[in-house]
N, C-alpha and C positions, 0 to 999 in steps of 0.2 A: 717388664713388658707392658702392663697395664699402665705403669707410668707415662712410660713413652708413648703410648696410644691416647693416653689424656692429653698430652703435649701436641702430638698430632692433628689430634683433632679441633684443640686449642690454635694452631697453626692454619689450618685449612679455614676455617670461621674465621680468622683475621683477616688473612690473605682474599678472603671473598668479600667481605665486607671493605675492604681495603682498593679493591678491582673494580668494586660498585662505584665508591665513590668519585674513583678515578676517572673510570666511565660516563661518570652521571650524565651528562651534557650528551654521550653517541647512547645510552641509555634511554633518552627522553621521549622521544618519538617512539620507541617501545612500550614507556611506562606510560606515557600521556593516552596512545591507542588503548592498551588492557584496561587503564583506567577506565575510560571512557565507555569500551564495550563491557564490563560491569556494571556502571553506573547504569546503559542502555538493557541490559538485564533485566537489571534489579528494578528499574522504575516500570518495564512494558508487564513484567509478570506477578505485578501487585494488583491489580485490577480487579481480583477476586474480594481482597482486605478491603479496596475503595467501597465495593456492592455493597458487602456486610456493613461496612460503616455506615452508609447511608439507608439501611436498613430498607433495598430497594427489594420486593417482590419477584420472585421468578419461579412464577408456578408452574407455566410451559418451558423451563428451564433455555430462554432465548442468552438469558447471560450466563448460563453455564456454556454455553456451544461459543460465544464471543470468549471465553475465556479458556475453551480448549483449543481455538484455534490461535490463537495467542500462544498457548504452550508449544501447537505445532508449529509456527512462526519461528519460533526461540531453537528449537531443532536446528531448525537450518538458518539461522544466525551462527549458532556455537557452529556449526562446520567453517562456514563464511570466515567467521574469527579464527578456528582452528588453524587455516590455511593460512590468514594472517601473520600469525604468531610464530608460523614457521619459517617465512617469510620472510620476514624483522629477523626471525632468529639467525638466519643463514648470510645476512646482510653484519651482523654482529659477531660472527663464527668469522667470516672472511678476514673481518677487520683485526680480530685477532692471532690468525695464524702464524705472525712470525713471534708473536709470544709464548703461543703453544710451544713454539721450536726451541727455545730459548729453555723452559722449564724442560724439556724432554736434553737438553743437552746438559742442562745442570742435574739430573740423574734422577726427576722426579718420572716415575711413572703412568701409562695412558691412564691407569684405574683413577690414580690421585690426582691427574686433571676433567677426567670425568666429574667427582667427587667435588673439585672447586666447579665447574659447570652446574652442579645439581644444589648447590649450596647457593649461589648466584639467582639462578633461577627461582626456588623459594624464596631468598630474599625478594628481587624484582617482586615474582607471583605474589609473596604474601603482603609487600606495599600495594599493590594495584588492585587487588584483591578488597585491602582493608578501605584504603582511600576511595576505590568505585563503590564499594558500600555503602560509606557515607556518606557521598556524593550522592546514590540511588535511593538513597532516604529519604536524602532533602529534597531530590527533583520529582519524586512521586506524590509528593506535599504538592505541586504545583500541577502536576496530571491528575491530583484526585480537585485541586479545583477547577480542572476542565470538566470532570467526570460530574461534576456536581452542575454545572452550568448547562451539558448536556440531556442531563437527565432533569435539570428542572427540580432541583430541592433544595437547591440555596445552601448555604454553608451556618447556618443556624446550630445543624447539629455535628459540624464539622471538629473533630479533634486530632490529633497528631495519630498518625497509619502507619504502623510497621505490620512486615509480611512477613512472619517467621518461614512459610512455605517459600517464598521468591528469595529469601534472602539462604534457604537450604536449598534450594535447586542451582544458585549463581555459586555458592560454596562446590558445589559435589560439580557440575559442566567444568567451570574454569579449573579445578582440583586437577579434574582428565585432562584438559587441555595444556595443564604445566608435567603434567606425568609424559604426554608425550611428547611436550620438547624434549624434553629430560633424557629420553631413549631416543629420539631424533639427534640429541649432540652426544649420545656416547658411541649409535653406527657411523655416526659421522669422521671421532676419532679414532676409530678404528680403521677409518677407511684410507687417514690422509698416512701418509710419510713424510720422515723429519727431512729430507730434501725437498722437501712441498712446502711444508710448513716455514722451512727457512729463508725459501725465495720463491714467498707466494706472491711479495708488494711487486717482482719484475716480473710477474707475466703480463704478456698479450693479451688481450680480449679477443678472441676469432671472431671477426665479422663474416659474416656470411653472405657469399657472389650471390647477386641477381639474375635468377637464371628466367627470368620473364621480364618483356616490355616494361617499366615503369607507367609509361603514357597510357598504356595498357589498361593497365589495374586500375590506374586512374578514372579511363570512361567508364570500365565496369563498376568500379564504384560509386557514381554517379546515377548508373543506371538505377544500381540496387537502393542506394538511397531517396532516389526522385520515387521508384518504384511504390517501395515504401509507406513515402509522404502520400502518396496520389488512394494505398492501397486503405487505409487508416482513415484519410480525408472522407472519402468518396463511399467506403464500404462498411465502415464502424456500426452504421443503426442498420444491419444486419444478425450479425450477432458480434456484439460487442468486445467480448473478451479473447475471442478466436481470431477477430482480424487484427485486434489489437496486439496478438501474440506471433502473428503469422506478418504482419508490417513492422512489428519490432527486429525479427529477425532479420528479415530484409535490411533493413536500416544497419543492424552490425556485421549482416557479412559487409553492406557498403561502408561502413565504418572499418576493418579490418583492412579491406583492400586498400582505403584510402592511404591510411597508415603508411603499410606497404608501399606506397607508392611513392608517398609524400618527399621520401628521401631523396630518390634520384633523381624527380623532376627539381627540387628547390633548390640541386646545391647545382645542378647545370641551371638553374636561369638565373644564381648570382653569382656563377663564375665568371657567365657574360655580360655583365657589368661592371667591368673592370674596378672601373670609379671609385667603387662601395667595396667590392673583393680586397683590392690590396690599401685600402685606408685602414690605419689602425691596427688593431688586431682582428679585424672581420676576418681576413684568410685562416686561422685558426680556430675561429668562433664557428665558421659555415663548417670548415671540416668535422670541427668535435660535434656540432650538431646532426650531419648528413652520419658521422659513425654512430652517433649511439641511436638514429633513428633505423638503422639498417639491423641492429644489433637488439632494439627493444622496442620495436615498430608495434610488433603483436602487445605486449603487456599496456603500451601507451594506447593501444585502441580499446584494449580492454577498460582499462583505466576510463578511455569516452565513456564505452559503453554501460560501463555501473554511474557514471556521473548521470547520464540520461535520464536511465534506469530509474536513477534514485530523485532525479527534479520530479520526473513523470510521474512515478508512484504515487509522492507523496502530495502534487499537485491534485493529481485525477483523483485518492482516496481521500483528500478533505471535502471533493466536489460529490465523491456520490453519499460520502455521509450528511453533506449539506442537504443532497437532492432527497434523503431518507427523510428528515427531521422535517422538511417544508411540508409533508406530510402527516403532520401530526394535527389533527384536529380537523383536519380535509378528509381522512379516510374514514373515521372513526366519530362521527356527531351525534353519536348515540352514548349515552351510559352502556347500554347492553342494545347487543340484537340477538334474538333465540329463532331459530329455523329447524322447521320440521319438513319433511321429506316424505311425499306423499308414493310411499315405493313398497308399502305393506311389512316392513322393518320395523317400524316402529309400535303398532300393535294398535296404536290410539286413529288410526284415517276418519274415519266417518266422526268419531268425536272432534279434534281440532278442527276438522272442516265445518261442523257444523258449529261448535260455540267459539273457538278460534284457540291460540295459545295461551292465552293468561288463564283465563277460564279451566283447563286442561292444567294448568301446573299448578292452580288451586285447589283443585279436584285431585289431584296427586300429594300435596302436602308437601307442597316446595315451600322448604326456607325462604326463598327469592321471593315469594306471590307476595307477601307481606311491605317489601321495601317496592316492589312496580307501583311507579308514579305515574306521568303520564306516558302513555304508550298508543301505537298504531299499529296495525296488522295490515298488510297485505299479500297476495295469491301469485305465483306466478304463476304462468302456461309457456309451455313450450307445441310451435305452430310445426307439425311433423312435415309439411309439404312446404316449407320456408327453408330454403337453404343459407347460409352467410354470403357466403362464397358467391352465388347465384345473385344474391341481391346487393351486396356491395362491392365484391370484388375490382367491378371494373372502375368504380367511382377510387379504390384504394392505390391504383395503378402508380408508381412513383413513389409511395413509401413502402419500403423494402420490409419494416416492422408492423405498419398496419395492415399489409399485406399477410402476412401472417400470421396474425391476431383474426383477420378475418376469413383464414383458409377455412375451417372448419368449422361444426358445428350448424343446430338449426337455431332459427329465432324465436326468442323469446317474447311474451308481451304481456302487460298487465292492466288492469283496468282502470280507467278513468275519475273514478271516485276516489277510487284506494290510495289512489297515486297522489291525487289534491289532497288528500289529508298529508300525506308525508309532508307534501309541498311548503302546506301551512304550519307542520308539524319545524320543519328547518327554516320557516320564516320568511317563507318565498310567496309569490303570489300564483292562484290557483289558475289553471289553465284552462280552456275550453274546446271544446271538440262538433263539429257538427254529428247526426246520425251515420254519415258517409264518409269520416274524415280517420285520420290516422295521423298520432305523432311519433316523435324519436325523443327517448332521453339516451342519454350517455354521461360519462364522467372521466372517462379515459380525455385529455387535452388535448392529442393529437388527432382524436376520431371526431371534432367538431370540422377539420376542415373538409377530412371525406366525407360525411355527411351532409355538409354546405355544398357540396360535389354532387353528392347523389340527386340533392334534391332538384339542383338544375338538369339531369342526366334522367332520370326514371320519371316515366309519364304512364307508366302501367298500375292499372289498380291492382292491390294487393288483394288475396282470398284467404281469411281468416275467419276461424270458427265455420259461421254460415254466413260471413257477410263482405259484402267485395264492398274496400275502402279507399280510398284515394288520399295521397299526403296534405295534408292541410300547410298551406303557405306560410313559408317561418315558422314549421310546426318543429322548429331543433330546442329542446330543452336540455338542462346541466341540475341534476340533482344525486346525492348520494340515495340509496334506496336502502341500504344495509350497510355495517359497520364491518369493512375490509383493510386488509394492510398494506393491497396497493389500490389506486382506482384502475379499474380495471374493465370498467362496465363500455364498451364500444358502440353498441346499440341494444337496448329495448324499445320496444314497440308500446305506443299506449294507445287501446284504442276503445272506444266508448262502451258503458260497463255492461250494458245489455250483451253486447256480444260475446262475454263470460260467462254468461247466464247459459247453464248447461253442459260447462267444459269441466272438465279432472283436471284440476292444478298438479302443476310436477311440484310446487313447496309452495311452504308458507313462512313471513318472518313476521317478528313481531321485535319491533324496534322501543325501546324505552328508557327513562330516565329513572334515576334512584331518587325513593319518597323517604324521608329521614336521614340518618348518618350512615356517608357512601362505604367507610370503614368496613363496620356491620355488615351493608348489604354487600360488598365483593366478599365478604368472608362464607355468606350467607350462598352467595351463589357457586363460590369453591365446594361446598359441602353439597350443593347439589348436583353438583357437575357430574358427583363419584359416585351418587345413587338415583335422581331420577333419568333415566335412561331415556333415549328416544330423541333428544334435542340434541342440537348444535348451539355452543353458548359462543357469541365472540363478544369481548368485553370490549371497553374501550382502554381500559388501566392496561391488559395483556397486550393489546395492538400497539398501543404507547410504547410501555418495554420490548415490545418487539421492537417497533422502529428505532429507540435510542438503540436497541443493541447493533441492528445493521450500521449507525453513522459509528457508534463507538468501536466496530469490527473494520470496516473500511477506514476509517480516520486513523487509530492505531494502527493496524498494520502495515498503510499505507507508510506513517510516520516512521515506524520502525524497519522496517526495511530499505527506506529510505536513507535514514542516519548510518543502517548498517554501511551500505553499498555505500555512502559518503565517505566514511571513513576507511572504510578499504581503500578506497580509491588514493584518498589523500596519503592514506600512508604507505600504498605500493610507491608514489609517485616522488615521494619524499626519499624512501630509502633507495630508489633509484639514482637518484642525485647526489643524494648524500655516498652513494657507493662510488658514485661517476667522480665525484668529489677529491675521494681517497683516491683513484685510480690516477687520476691526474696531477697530484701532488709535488712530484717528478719533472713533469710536464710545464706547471708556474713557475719553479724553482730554474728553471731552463730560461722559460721567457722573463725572469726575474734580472738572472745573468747576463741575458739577453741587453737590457736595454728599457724592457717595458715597464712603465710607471706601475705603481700601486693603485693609484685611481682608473687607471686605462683595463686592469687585470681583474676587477671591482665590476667595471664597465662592462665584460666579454664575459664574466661570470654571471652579473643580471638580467644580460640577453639571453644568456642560455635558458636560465631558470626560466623566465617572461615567455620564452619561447616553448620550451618543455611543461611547464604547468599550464599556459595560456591559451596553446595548439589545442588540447583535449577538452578542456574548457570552452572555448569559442565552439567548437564542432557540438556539442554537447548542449551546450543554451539551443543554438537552432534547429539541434535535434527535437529537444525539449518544447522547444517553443509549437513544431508542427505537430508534433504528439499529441501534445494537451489541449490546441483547435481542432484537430479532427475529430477527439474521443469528447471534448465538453459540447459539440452539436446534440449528442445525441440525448446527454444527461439533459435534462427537467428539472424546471422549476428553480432553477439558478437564474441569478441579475449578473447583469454585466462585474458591477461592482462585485459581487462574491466573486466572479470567477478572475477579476485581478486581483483581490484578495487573496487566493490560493495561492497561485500565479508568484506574487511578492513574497510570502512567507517560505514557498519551495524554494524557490532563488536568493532568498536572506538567504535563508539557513546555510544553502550551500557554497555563496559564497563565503559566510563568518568560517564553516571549516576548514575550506578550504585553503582562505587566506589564513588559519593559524598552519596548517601546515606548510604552506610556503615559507611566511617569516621564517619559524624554526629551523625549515630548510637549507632559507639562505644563510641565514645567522650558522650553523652550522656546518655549511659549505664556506664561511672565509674562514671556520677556527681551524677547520679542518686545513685548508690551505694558506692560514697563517698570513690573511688578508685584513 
């Protein structure tokens, strides 16, 4: 008996290895997807190994948070993929049931064709598996020189990156995802009958009666899609990501409908063309086209809908990572800014006020006092009888986000002197003030026009401290005051420094540059952070790593999500045809006997494809295209040119996958019909 069971098992392992081979080609599109989503694994959840390697700082842990959400990203990739793989699997189970039939009549049993399925699939798993591996090696070599270009440390100290963690996480997800094929094809043959399995290649496809208008679905789809574009366009610098998720929908229920629709309106306007209907083989081109749109109308709109998805995503995440990084050195033109808060917390008020912040953290025995080079200090006031709202509101009218930047809150203002030294301190020229005059600075880019707004609109003098002041003409200035990680300042008040004289500052900063080696002094000012108490430290090094980690968080996962939804797409829409392919096999052999040339059956076959890949595609660019003009209005500090740049590279990419799944497609739609 052990014999026989060596022998057996000796038996099963040929015969699967033997099934592969034979397959390899209806295989491909299987193996080429798993590969692929492997490789797309392995490369997005290395990103921790690139950190370490470039031995980048993350004290406020912003690249740990960039790289858990990377991990949560990958979650729901592996479902994305899951649902793929079963997908493909079911398209490959069909193809072979009258061989299943064949082995159940020659007296093997369900268990021992289970057993070659789960032998099959390891094989497949563990090529796609091995081969995305090494693929996700070498294409992570090429994302850690993004990751280095992003962050600004050059490839000096670059050496070759592997991820023992990404490369045991894509092991242990795809592991479960071939575990559940594996029990997806053994309920499966449990399920069918050797009557099913024997004449599975003659059944029907049930197309399903139209029990609604066509022309119908059609306006309504229209509407929902116009809806959409108009809701996106017009409403995005609101709040961005809510209309953007609230006019995407819009857009695929109008994309579902259209689908739906598309079938009955297309095949009645070229039935009445006679012309074109009975030339050729168009009478069976329109009909196979109008049946399998009735039949796969939902999956083909789906299909739009991940292609949009995935230009959109990954278009709009290179633009807000771009709009992150233009911020580098804008927000932050301080080595260090320290802020004390005049709120009896802190213990030191009457001392900072009276000698200022340096003085105070020398007198405390800060590490830091040693490395402050040059530095400036100034005071803010907050004016209790100054509303925002009150004083700008009506000048904001029309921007839907400065409008709400300036709901709330009172106004703030600082003094005259304090302010000219920052001035001169960023290299600006100093400003002047009458006794009775009042100016604005800001830094926010959009609050220079409401502001240019106000000043032609408000002719009331303002009452501040004890002094009523009137705007001084082209009194609008742009200076950073503080070291933040966005600009964020919409209006301060500056107005002449006498009329500080006597007010309680709500804070104080004191903005500075590092004297010696900057190394030393952020090490210096980490070890302060954690003992002298009482201060706010924002460096310029942590605001940096913050910012690359917001474009490396948006740019990744835009990317990756993006490739995800691409390649679902292309491979729902492949095994689609490729199934429709088999289906019709029958069908050419007919119109073979028929009469019709080989090149004319070539011809009806390329239209279909053209038409099938090309429909969800076309709908899809112009989805895409109104997407990413309504949502790039709103982003900042992008050039035309970046944002064709994005634009180009979301539209490569998509086309190169796309068009490798068509070829494979076709190419294996004429071996399949023997064209």
């Amino acid at each position: 008996m052990l014999f026989k069971r060596r022998i057996s098992k000796k038996v099963f392992r040929q015969l699967a290895s033997k099934n592969v081979r034979k397959s390899a080609k209806d295989y491909f599109i299987y193996f080429f997807t798993l590969t692929f989503a492997v490789c797309l694994f392995y490369t997005f959840n290395s990103i921790g190994a690139q950190f370490a390697a470039f031995d980048i700082p993350d004290t406020l842990n912003y690249l740990s948070a960039a790289q858990g959400a990377m991990a949560g990203v990958s979650v729901l990739v592996c479902a994305i993929i899951g649902f793929l793989v079963v997908y493909a699997n079911r398209f490959l189970m069909k193809r072979r049931k009258k061989e299943f039939g064949i082995y159940s009549i020659l007296g093997m049993e369900r268990r021992d064709i289970s057993r070659i399925l789960m032998k099959e699939t390891v094989l497949i798993g563990g090529f796609s598996l091995i081969a995305g591996l090494v693929l996700g090696v070498l294409a992570s070599q090429g994302l850690t020189m993004i990751t280095s270009k992003i962050a600004g440390v050059g490839l000096a100290s670059y050496s070759f990156i592997f991820s023992p963690g990404a490369m045991a996480a894509s092991v242990i997800f795809f592991g479960l995802i071939f575990l559940f094929v594996h029990i997806f094809n053994v309920r499966e043959m449990k399920k069918m009958k050797l009557i099913d399995l024997l004449y599975a290649d003659r059944k029907n496809e049930e197309i399903p009666e139209e029990k609604k208008s066509a022309l119908l679905k059609g306006i309504l789809s229209i509407m929902f899609i116009i809806g959409g574009y108009l809701l996106i366009h017009f409403l995005s610098d609101r709040d961005l990501f809510k209309i953007l998720g609230a006019g995407s929908t819009m857009i695929g229920i109008g994309t579902i409908l259209l689908f739906f629709s598309i079938a009955g309106v297309l095949i009645k306007f070229l039935k009445n063309r006679k012309k074109f209907y009975y030339k050729g083989l168009n009478l069976f081109v329109v009909n196979q086209l109008g049946s399998r749109m009735k039949s796969t109308g939902f999956s083909v709109a789906v299909v739009c809908i991940l292609m949009y998805l995935s230009v959109s995503i990954m278009g709009i995440g290179m633009g807000l990572g771009q709009s992150s990084m233009s911020l580098i050195g804008k927000t932050a033109p301080y080595d260090l800014s320290v802020e004390y808060y005049f709120d009896g917390k802190g213990g030191n008020d009457a001392a900072v006020e009276q000698s200022g912040i340096k003085n105070e953290l020398e007198a405390k025995n800060a590490k830091l006092s040693s490395y402050i080079g040059e530095s400036e200090e100034i005071n803010f006031y907050v004016s209790e009888n100054l509303d925002m709202q009150e004083l700008f509101g009506k000048s904001a009218q029309g921007n839907q986000k400065m409008q709400k930047l300036y709901k709330t809150g009172n106004v703030w203002y600082v003094g005259l002197d304090e302010y000219n030294k920052l001035r001169t301190f960023q290299g600006k020229d100093a400003i002047s003030l009458g006794d009775d005059e009042y100016a604005i600075t800001y830094n926010e880019p959009e609050a220079k026009a409401v502001l240019e707004k106000f000043e032609e609109q408000w002719d009331t003098t303002l009452s501040i401290g004890n002094s009523n002041l009137n705007m001084k003409e082209g009194g609008i200035y742009s200076a950073i005051l503080y070291n933040m990680n966005v600009l964020s300042d919409i209006a301060t008040i500056v107005v002449p420094q006498k009329v500080t004289e006597g007010q309680k500052p709500y804070m104080r900063i004191m903005d500075a540059n590092y004297e010696g080696n900057a190394s030393d002094a952020y090490h210096a000012l980490l070890d302060d952070m954690l003992k002298v108490k009482g201060f706010d430290y924002s460096s310029q090094k942590d605001i940096q790593i913050q910012i690359m980690s917001d474009k490396l968080m948006a740019t990744y996962i835009g990317g990756y999500l993006g490739i995800t939804f691409l390649v679902t797409a292309g491979a729902v829409l492949a095994l689609q045809q490729l199934t429709q392919s088999a289906d019709n096999k029958k069908r050419y052999n007919l119109l073979y006997k028929m009469g019709a040339g080989e090149k004319a059956m070539k011809k009806s076959l390329m239209t279909q494809m053209l038409f099938y890949f090309g429909l969800p595609f076309l709908v899809a660019a112009i989805h895409s295209g109104f997407i990413m003009a309504g949502v790039y209005r709103t982003i900042p500090y992008l050039t035309g040119a970046d944002i064709a740049r994005n634009i180009l590279l979301a539209s490569g990419l998509a086309v190169v996958l796309y068009g490798i799944y068509f070829i494979t497609t076709y190419s294996g739609s004429k071996r399949i019909l023997k064209l």
